[in-house]
Each structure stands twice: as structure tokens, then as C-alpha cells.
Backbone of each chain as nested JSON, in Angstrom:
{
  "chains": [
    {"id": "A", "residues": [
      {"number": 1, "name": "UNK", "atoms": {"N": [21.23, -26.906, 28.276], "CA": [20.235, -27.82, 27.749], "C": [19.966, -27.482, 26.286]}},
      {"number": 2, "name": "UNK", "atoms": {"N": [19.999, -28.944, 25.628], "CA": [19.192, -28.522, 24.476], "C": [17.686, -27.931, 24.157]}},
      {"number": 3, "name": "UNK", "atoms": {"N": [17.439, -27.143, 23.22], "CA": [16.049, -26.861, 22.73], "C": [15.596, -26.677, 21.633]}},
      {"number": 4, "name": "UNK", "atoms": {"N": [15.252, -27.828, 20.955], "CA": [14.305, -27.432, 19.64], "C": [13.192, -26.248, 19.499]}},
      {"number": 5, "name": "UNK", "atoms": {"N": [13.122, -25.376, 18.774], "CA": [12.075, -24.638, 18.54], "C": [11.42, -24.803, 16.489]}},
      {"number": 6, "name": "UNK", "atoms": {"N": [9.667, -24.922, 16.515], "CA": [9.292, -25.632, 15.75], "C": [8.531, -24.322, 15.141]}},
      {"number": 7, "name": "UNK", "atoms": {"N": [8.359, -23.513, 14.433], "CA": [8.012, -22.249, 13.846], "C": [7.365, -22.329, 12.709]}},
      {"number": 8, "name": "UNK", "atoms": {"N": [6.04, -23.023, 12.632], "CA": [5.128, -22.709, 11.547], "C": [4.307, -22.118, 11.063]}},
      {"number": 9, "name": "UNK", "atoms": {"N": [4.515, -21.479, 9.8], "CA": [3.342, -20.359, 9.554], "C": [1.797, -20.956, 9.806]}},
      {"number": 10, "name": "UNK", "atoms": {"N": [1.628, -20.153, 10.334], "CA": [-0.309, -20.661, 10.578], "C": [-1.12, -20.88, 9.258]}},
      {"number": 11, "name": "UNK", "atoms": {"N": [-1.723, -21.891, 9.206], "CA": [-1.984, -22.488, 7.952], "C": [-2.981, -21.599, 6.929]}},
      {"number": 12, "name": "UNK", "atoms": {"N": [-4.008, -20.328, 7.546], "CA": [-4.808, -19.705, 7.281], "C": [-3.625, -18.337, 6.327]}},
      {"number": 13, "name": "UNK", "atoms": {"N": [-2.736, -18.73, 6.598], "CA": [-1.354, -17.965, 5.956], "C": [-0.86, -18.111, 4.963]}},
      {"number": 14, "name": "UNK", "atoms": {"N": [-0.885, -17.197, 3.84], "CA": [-0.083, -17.563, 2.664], "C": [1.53, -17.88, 2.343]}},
      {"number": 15, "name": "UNK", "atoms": {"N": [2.057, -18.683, 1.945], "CA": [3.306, -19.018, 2.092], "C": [3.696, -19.121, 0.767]}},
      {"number": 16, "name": "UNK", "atoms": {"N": [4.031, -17.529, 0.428], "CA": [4.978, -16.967, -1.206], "C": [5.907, -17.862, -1.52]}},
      {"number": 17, "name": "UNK", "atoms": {"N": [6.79, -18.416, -0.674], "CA": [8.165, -19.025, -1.027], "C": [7.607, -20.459, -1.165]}},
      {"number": 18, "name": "UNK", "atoms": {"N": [6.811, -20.963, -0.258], "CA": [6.24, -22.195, -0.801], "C": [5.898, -22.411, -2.09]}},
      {"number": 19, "name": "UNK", "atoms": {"N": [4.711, -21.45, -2.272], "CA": [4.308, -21.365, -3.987], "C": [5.077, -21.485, -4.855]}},
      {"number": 20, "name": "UNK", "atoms": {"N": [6.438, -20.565, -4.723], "CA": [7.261, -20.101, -5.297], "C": [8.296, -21.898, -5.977]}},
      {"number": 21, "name": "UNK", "atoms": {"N": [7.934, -22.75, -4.886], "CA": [9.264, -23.568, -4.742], "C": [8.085, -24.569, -5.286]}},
      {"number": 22, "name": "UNK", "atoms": {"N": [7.283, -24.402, -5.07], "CA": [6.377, -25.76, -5.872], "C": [5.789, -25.49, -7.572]}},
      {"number": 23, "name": "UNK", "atoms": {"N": [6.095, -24.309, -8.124], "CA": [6.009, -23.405, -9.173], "C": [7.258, -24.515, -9.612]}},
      {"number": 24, "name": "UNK", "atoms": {"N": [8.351, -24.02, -9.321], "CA": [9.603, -24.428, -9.867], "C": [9.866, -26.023, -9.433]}},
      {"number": 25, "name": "UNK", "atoms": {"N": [9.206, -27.022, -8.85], "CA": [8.763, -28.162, -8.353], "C": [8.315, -28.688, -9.891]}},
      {"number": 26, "name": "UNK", "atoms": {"N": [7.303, -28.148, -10.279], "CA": [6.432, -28.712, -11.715], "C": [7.376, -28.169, -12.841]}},
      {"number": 27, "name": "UNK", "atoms": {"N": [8.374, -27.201, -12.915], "CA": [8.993, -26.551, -14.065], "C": [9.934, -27.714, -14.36]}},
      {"number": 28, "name": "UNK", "atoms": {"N": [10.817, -28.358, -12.983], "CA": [11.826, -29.342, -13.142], "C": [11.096, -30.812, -13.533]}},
      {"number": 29, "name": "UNK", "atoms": {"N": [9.617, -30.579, -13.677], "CA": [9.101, -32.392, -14.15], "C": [8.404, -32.884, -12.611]}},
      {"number": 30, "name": "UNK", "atoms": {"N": [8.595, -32.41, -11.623], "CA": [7.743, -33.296, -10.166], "C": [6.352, -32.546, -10.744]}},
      {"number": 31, "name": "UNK", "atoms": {"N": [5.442, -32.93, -11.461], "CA": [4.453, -32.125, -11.262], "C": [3.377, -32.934, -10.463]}},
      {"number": 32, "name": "UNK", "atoms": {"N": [3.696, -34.134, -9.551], "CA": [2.787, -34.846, -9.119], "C": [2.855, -33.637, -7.233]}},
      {"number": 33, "name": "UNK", "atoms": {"N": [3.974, -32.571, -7.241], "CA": [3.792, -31.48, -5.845], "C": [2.163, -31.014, -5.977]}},
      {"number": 34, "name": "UNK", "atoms": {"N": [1.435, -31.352, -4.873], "CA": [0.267, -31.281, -4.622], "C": [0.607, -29.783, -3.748]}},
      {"number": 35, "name": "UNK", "atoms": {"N": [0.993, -29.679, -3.066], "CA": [1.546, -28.714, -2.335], "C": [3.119, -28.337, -1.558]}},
      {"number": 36, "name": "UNK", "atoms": {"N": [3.333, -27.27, -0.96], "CA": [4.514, -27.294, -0.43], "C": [4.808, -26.183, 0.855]}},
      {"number": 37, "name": "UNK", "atoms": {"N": [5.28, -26.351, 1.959], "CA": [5.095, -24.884, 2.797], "C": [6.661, -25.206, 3.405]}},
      {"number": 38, "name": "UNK", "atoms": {"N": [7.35, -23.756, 3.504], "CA": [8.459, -23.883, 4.165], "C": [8.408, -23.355, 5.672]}},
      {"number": 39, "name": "UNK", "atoms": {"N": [8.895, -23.921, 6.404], "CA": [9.19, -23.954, 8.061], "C": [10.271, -24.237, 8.253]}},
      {"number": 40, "name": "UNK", "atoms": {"N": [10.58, -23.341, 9.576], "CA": [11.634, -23.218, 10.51], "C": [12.152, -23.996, 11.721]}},
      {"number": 41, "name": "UNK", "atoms": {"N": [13.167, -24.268, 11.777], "CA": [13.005, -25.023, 13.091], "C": [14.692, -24.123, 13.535]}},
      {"number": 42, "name": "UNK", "atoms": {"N": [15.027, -23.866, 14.993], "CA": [16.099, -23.454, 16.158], "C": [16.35, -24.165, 16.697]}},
      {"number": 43, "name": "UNK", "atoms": {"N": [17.419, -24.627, 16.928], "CA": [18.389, -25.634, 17.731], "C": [18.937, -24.345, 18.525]}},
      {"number": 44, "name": "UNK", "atoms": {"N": [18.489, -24.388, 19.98], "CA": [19.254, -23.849, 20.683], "C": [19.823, -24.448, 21.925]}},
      {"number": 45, "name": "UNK", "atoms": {"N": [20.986, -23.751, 22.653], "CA": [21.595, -24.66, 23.493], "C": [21.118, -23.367, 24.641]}},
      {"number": 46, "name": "UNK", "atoms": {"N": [21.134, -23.785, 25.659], "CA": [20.901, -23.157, 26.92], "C": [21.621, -23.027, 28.128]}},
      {"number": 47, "name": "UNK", "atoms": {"N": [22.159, -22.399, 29.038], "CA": [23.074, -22.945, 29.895], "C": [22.129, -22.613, 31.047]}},
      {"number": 48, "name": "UNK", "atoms": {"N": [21.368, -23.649, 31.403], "CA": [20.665, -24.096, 32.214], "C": [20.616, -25.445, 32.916]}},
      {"number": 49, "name": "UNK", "atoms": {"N": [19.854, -25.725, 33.822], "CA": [19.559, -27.058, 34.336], "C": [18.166, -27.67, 34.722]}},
      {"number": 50, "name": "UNK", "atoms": {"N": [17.328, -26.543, 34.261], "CA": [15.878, -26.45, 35.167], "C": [15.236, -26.785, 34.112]}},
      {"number": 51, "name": "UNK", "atoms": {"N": [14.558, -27.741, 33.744], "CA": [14.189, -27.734, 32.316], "C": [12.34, -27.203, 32.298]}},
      {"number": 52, "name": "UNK", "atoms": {"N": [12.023, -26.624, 33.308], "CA": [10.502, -26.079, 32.803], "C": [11.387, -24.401, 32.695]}},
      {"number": 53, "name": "UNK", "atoms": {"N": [12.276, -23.636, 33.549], "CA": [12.503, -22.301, 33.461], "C": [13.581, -22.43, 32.116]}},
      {"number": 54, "name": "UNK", "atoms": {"N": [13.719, -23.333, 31.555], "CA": [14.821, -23.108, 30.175], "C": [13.33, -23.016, 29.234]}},
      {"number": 55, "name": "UNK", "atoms": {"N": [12.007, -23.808, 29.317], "CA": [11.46, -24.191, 27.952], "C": [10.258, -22.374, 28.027]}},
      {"number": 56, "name": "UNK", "atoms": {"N": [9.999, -22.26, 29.917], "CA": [9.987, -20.778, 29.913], "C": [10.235, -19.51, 29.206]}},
      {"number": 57, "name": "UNK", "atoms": {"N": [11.702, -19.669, 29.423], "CA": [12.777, -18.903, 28.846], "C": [12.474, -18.819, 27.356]}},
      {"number": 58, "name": "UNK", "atoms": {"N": [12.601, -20.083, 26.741], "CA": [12.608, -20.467, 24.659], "C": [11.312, -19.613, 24.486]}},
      {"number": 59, "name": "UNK", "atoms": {"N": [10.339, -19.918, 25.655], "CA": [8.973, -19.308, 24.871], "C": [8.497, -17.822, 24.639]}},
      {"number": 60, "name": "UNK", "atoms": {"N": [9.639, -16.858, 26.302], "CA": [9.626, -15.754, 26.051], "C": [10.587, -14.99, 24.966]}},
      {"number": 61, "name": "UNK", "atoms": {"N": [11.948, -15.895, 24.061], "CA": [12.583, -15.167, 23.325], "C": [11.807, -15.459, 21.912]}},
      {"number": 62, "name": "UNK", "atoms": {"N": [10.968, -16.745, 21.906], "CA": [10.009, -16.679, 20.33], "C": [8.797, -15.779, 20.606]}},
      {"number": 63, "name": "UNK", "atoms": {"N": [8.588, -15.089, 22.006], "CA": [7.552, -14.258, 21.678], "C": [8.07, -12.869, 21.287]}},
      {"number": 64, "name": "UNK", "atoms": {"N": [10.168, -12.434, 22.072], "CA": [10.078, -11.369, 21.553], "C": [11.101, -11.234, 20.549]}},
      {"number": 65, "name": "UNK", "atoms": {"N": [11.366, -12.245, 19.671], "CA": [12.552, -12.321, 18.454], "C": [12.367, -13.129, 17.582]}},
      {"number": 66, "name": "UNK", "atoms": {"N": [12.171, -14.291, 18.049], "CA": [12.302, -15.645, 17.226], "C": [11.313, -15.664, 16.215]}},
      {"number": 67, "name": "UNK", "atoms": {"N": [9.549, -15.335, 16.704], "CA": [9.143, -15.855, 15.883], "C": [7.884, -14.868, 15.886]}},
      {"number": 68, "name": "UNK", "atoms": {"N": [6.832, -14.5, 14.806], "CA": [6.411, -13.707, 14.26], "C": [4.693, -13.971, 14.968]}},
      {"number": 69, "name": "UNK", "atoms": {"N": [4.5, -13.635, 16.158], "CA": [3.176, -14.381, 16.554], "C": [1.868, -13.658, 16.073]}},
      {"number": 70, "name": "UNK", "atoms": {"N": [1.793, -13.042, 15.076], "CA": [0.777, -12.828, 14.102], "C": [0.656, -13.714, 12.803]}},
      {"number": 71, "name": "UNK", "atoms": {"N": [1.934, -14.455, 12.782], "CA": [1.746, -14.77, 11.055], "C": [1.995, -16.989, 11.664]}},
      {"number": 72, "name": "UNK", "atoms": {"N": [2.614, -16.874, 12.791], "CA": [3.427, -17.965, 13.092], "C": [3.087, -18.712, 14.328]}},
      {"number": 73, "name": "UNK", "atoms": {"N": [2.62, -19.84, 14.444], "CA": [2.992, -20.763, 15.721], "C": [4.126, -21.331, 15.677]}},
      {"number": 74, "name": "UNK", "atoms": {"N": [4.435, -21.369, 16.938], "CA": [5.703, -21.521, 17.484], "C": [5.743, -23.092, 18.666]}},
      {"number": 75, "name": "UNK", "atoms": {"N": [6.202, -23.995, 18.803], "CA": [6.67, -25.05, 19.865], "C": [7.774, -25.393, 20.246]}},
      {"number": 76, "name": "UNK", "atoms": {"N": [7.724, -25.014, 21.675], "CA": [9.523, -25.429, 22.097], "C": [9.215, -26.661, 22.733]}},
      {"number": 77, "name": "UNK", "atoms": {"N": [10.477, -27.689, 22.556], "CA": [10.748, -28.811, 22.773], "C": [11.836, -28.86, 23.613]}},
      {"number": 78, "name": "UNK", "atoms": {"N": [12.515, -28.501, 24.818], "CA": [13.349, -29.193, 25.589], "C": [13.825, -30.782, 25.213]}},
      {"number": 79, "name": "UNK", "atoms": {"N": [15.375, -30.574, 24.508], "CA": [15.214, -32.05, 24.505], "C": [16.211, -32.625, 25.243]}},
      {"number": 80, "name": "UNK", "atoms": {"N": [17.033, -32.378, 25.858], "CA": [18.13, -32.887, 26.836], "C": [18.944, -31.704, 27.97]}}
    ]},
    {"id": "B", "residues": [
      {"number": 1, "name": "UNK", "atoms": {"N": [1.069, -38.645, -0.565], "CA": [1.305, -38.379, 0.753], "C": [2.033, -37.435, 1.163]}},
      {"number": 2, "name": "UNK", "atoms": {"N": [1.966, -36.907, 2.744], "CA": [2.546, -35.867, 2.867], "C": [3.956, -36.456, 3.372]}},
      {"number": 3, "name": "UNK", "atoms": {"N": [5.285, -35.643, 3.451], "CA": [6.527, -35.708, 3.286], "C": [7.172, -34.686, 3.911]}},
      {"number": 4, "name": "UNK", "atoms": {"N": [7.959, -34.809, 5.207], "CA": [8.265, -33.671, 5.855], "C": [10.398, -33.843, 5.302]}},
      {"number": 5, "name": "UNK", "atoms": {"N": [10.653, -32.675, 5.027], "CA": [12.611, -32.772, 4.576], "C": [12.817, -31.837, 5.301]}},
      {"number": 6, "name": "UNK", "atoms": {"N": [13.78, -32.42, 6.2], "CA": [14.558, -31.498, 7.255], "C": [15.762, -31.475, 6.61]}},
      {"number": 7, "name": "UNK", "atoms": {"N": [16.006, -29.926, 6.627], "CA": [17.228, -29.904, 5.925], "C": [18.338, -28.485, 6.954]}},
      {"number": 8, "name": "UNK", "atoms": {"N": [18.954, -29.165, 7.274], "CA": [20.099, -29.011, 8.244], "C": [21.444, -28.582, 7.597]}},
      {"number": 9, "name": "UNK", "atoms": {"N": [22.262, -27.037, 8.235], "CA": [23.659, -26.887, 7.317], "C": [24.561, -27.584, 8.337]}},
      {"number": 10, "name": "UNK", "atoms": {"N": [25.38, -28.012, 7.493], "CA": [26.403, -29.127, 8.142], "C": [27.582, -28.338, 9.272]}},
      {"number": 11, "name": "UNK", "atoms": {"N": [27.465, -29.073, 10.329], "CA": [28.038, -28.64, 11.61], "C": [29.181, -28.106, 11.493]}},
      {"number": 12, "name": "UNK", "atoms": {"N": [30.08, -28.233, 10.362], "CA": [31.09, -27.25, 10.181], "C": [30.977, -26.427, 9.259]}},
      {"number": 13, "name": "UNK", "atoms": {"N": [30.06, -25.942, 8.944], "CA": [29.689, -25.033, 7.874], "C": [29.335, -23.566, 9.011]}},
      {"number": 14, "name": "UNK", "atoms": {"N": [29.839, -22.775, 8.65], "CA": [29.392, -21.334, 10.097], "C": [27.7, -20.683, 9.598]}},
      {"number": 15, "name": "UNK", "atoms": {"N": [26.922, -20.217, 10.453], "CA": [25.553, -20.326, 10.265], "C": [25.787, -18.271, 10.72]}},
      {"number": 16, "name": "UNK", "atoms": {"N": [25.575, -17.966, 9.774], "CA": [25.818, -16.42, 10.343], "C": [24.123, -16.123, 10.69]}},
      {"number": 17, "name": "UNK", "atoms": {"N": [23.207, -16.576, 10.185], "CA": [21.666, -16.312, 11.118], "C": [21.682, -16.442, 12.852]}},
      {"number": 18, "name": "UNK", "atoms": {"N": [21.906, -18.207, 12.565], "CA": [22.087, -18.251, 14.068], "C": [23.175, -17.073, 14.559]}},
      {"number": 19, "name": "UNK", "atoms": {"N": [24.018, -16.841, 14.512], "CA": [24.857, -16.104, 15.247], "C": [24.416, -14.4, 15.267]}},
      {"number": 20, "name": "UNK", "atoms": {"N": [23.997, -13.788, 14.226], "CA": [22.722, -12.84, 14.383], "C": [21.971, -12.46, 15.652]}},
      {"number": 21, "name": "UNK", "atoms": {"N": [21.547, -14.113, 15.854], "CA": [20.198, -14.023, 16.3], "C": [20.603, -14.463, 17.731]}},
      {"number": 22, "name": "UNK", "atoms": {"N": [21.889, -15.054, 17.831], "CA": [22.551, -15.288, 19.761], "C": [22.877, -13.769, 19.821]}},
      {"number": 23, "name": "UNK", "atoms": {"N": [23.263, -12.789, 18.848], "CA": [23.919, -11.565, 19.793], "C": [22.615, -11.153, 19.721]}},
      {"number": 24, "name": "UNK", "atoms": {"N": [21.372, -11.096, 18.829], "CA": [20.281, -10.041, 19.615], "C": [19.401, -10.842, 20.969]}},
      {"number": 25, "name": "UNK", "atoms": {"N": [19.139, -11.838, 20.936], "CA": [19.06, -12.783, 22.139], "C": [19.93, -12.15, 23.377]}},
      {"number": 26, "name": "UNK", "atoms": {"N": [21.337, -11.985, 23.253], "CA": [22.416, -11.608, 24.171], "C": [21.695, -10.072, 24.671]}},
      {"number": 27, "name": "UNK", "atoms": {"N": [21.881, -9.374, 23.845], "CA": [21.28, -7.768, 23.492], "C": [19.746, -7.954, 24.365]}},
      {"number": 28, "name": "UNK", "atoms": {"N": [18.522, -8.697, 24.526], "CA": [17.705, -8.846, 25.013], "C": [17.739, -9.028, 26.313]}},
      {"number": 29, "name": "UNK", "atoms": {"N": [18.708, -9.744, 26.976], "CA": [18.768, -10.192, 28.501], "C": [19.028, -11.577, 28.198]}},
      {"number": 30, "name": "UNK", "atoms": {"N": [19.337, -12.337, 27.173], "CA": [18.915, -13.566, 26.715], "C": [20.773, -14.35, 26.47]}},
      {"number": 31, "name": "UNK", "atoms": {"N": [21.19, -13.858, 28.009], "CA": [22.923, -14.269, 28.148], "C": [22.786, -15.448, 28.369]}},
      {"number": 32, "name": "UNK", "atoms": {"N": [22.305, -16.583, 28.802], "CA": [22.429, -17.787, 29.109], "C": [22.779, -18.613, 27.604]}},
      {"number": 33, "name": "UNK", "atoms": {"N": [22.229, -18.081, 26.334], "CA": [22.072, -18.658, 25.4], "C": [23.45, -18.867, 24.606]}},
      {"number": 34, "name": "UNK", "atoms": {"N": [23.45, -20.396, 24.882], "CA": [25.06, -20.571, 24.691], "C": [25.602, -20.555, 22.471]}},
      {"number": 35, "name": "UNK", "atoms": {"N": [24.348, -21.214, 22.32], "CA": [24.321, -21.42, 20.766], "C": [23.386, -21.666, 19.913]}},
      {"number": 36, "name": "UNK", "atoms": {"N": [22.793, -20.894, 18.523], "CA": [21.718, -20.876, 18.06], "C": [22.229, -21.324, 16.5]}},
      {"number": 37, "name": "UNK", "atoms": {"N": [21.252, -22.395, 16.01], "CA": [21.219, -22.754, 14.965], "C": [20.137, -22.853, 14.102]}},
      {"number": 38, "name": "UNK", "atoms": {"N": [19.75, -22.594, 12.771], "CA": [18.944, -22.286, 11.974], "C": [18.397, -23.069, 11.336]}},
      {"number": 39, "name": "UNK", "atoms": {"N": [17.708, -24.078, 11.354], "CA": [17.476, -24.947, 9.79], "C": [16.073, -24.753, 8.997]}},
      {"number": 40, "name": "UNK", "atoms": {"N": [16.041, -25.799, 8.553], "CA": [14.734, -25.274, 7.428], "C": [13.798, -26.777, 7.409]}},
      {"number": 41, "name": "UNK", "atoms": {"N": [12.554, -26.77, 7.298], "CA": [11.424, -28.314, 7.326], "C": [10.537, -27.564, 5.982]}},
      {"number": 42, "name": "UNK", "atoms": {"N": [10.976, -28.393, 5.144], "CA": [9.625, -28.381, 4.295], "C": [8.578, -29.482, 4.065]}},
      {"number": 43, "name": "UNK", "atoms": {"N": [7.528, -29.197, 3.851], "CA": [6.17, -29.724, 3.749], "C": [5.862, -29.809, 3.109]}},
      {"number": 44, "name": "UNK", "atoms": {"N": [5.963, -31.383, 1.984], "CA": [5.549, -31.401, 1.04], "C": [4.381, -32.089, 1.081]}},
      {"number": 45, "name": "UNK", "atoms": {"N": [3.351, -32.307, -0.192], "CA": [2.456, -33.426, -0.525], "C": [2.164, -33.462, -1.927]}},
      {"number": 46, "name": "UNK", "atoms": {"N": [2.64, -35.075, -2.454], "CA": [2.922, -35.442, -3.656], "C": [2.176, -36.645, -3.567]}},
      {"number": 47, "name": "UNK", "atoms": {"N": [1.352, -36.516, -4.895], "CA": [0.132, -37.365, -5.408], "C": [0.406, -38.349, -5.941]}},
      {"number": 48, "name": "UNK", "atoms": {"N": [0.965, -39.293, -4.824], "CA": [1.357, -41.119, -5.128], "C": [0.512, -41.663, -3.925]}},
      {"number": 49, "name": "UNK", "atoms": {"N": [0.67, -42.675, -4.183], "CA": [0.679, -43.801, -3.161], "C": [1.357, -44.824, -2.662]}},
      {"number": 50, "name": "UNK", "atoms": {"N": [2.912, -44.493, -3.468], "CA": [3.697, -45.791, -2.88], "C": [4.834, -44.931, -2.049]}},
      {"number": 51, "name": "UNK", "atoms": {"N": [4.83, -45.203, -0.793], "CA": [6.024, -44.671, -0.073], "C": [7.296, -44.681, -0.72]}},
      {"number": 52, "name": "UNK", "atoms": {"N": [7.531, -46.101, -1.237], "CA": [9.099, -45.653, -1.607], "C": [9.428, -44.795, -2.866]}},
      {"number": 53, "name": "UNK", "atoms": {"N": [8.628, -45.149, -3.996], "CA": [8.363, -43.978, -4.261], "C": [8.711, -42.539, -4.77]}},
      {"number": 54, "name": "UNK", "atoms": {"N": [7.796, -42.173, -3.365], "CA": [7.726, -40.698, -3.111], "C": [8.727, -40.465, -2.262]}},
      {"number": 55, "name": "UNK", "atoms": {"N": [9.079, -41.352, -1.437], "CA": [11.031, -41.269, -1.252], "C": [11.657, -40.911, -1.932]}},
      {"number": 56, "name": "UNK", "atoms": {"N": [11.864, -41.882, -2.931], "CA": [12.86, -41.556, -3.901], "C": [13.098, -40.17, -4.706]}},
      {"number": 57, "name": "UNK", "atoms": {"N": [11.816, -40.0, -5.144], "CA": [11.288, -38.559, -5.562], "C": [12.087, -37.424, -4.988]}},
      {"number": 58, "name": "UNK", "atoms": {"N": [11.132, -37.622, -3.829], "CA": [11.405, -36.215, -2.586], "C": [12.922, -36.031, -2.696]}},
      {"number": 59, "name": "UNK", "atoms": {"N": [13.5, -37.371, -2.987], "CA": [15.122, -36.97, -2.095], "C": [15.668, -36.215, -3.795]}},
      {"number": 60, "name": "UNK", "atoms": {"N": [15.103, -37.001, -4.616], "CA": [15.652, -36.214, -6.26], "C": [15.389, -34.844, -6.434]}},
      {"number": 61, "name": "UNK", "atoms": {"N": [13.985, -34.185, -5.363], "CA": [14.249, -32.983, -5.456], "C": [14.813, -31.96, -4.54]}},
      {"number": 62, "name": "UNK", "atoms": {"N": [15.475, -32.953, -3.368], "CA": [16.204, -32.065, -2.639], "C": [17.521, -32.084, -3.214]}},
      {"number": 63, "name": "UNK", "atoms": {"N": [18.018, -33.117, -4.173], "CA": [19.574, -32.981, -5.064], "C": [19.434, -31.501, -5.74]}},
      {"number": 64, "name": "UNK", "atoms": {"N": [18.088, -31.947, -6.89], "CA": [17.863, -30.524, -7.603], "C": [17.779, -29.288, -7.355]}},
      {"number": 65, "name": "UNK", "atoms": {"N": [16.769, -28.916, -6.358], "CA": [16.521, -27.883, -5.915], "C": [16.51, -27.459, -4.171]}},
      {"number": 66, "name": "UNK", "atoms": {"N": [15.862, -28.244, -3.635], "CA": [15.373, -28.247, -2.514], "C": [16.948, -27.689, -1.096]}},
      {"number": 67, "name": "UNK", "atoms": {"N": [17.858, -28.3, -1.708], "CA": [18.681, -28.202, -0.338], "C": [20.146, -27.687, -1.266]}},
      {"number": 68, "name": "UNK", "atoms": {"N": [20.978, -27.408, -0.709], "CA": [22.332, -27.184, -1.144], "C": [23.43, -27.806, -0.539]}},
      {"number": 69, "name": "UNK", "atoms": {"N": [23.751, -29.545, -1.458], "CA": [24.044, -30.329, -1.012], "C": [25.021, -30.042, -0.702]}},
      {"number": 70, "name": "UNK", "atoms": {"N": [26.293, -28.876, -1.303], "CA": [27.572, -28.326, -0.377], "C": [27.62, -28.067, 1.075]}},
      {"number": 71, "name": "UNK", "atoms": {"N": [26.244, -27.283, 1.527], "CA": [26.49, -26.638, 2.697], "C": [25.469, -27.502, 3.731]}},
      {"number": 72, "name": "UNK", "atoms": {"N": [24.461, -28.555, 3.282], "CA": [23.513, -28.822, 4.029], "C": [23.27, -30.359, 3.751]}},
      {"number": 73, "name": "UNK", "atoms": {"N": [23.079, -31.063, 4.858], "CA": [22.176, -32.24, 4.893], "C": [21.117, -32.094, 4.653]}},
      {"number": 74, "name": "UNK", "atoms": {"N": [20.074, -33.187, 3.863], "CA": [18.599, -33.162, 3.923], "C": [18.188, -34.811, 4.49]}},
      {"number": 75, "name": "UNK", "atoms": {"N": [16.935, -34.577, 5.151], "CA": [16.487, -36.348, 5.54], "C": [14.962, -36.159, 5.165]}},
      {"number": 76, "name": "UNK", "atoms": {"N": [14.532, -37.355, 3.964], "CA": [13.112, -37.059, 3.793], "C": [12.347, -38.167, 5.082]}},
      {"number": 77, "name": "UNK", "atoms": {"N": [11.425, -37.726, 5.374], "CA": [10.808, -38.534, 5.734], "C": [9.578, -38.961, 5.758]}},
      {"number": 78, "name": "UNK", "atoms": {"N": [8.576, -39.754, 4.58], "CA": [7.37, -40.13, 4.622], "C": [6.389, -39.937, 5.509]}},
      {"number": 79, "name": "UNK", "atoms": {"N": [5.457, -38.838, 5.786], "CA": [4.59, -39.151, 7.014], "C": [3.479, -40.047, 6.874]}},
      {"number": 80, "name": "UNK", "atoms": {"N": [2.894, -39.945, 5.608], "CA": [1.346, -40.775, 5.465], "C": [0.894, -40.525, 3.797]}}
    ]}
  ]
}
């Protein structure tokens, strides 16, 4: 099965590379970038069939690899 | 308005993150996991009001800066 996973820094979170890319946003002339935040997204494939023990599964490897659950929310999407 | 660009490396381009991140997945107990892919969503918001626009815009700065049109697709898409 497919699975999207949706990995955004929690908004109370500073996001350096954002800054960083909306800094250089106004250097190239866009200076109308009000803001900017970068996020992650995982396309993973699964070899499963059960689709609540696959989206299970996505949620226990973003709690112990994928994704940073102090700095980050995380949503898995089962999509086929 | 805000402006979400999904920007995706092109399916024959090799993704050495994802593949990283299937052998420590593998390494975890996490064998079912047939294939992992990486992409990137940025979040913009740019101080217009005409959708097309800030289309047009958005996509001029994913030529410039935003994406690396060799190795990656980008799709803007207007949220509000």
C-alpha cells in the first residue's frame, strides 16, 4: 500500500531555512514573500493489505525515525 | 495569499535519503517497507491578491531558486 506521510514543523517553531530562503526570496526582487516555511512530505510503499495496521505501522516508524516529535507534527495518509 | 509548491525529484532520478532511511526502517523491524521517497512542500505567503498572479510568480521562483529543475518537478498551487 501506498502512504503519504505529511511532517510539519510545529508552527510555535522557528524555521532557519525558511528565513533563510525568503531572505534570498527579496534579494532575487519577490519582495512581495510575506513569509515562507519548508516541509516534508514520505511517499512510502508498504507491503501490506490491512490498511488501519499499515497507517499503524507509518505512525510507529515517524515516532521512531521519520520524524522529530518535539520540533514536528507528523500525518499519515494511507492512500491506496 | 498563501501558496503551497510541492516539489518532487523525478522518478528516475535515485533518491539516496529515501534509501537511507528504507535500510534504517529495515534495521528497526520495519521489513515490510518496500520503498521510501523524500520530497519537499513549501509554504509560501505573498502579498497579492490576484491568483494568477501569484501563480505566475511562485512558479518564477521555483525556476530561480526554489526547486532544481534538473533533478525535480515543482507544482504551485494557490490555496487562498
Amino acid at each position: 500500500m501506498k502512504v503519504t506521510v505529511t511532517i510539519d514543523r510545529r508552527p510555535e517553531i522557528a524555521d532557519p531555512e525558511g528565513t533563510t530562503v525568503k531572505k534570498a526570496l527579496h534579494e532575487l526582487g519577490f519582495t512581495d514573500t510575506v513569509s515562507v516555511r519548508m516541509d516534508r512530505v514520505i511517499h512510502l510503499e508498504i507491503d501490506s493489505d490491512d490498511p488501519v495496521e499499515v497507517k499503524a505501522r507509518v505512525e510507529e516508524m515517524c515516532k521512531q525515525l521519520l520524524a522529530n516529535p518535539v520540533l514536528e507534527d507528523f500525518e499519515v495518509h494511507v492512500d491506496a
